[in-house]
Kinemage of the C-alpha trace (Angstrom):
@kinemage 1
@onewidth
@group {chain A} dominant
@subgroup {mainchain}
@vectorlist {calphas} color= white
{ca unk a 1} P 0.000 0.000 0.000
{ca unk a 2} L 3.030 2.516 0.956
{ca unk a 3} L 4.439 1.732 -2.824
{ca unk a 4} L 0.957 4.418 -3.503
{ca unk a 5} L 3.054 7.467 -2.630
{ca unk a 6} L 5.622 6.307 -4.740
{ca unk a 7} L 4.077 5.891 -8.117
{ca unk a 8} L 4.344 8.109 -10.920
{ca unk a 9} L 0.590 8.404 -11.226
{ca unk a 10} L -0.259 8.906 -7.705
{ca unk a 11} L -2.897 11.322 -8.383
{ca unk a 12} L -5.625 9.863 -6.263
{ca unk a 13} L -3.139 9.712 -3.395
{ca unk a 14} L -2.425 13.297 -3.939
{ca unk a 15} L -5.921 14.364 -3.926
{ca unk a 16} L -6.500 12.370 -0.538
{ca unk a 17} L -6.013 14.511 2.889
{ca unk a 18} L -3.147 14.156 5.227
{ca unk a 19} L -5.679 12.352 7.485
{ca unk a 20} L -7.213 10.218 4.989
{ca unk a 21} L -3.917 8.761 3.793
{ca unk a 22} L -2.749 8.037 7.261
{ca unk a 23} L -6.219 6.192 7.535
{ca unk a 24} L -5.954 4.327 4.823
{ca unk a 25} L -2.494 2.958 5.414
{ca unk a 26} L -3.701 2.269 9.065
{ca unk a 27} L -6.331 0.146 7.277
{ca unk a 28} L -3.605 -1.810 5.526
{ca unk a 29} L -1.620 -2.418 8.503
{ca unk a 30} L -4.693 -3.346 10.197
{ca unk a 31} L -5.823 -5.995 7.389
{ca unk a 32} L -2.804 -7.770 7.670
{ca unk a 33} L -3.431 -8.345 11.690
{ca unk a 34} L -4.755 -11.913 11.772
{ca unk a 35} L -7.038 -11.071 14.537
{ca unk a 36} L -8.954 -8.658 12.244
{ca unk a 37} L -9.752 -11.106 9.446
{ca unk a 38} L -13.083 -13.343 9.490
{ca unk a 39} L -13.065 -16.941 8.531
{ca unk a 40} L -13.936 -18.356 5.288
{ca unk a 41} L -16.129 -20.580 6.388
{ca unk a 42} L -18.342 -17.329 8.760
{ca unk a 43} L -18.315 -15.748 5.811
{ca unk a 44} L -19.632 -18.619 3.264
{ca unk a 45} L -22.387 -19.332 6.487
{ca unk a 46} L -23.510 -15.419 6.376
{ca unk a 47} L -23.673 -15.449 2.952
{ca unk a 48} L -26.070 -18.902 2.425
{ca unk a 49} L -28.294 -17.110 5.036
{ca unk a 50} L -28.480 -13.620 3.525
{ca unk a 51} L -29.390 -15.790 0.117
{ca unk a 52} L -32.459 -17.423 1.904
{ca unk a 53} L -33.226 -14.131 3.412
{ca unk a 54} L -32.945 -12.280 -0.328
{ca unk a 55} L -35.383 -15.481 -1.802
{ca unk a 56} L -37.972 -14.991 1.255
{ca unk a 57} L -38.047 -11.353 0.552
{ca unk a 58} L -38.634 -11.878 -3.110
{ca unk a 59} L -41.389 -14.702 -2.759
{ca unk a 60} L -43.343 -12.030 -0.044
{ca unk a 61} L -42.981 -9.104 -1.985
{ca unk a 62} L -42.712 -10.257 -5.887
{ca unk a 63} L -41.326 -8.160 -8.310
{ca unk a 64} L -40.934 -5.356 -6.187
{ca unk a 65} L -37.632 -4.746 -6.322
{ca unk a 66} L -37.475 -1.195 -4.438
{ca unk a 67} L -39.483 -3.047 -1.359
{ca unk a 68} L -37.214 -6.000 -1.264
{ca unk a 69} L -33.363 -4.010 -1.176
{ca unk a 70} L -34.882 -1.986 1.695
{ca unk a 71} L -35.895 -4.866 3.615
{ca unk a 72} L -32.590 -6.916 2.527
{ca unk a 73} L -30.840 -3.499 3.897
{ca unk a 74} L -33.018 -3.196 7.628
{ca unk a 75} L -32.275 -6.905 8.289
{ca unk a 76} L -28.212 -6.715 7.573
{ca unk a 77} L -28.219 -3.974 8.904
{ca unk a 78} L -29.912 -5.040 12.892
{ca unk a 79} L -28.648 -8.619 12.277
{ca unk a 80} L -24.666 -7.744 11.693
């Protein structure tokens, strides 16, 4: 991530604040902590359920696709 500053481009790094650069290579450093990763397997678990959630939504609601994202979006949203 640090090799950003050094590329000839960099013009999205340039454009980026002092503190959002610093926050972004924080994130980097932070991503490599194994402690801050989630499993595979959590992962492939939360996304089987979210697919039976999405399928519910669409068999209660039909075509209406507006009606179903919100209601996708209000259950991740108080379930994770």
């Amino acid at each position: 991530m640090s090799n950003i500053k050094d590329s000839i481009d960099g013009k999205l790094w340039s454009r980026l604040t002092k503190e959002e650069q610093e926050d972004l290579l924080q994130s980097d450093i932070e991503a490599e902590d194994p402690k801050n990763l989630i499993s595979n397997s959590i992962i492939q678990k939360k996304t089987r359920l979210c697919i039976q959630i999405q399928n519910i939504l669409i068999e209660m609601f039909g075509g209406n696709t507006h009606t179903i994202k919100l209601a996708f979006q209000n259950f991740v949203m108080y379930k994770y």
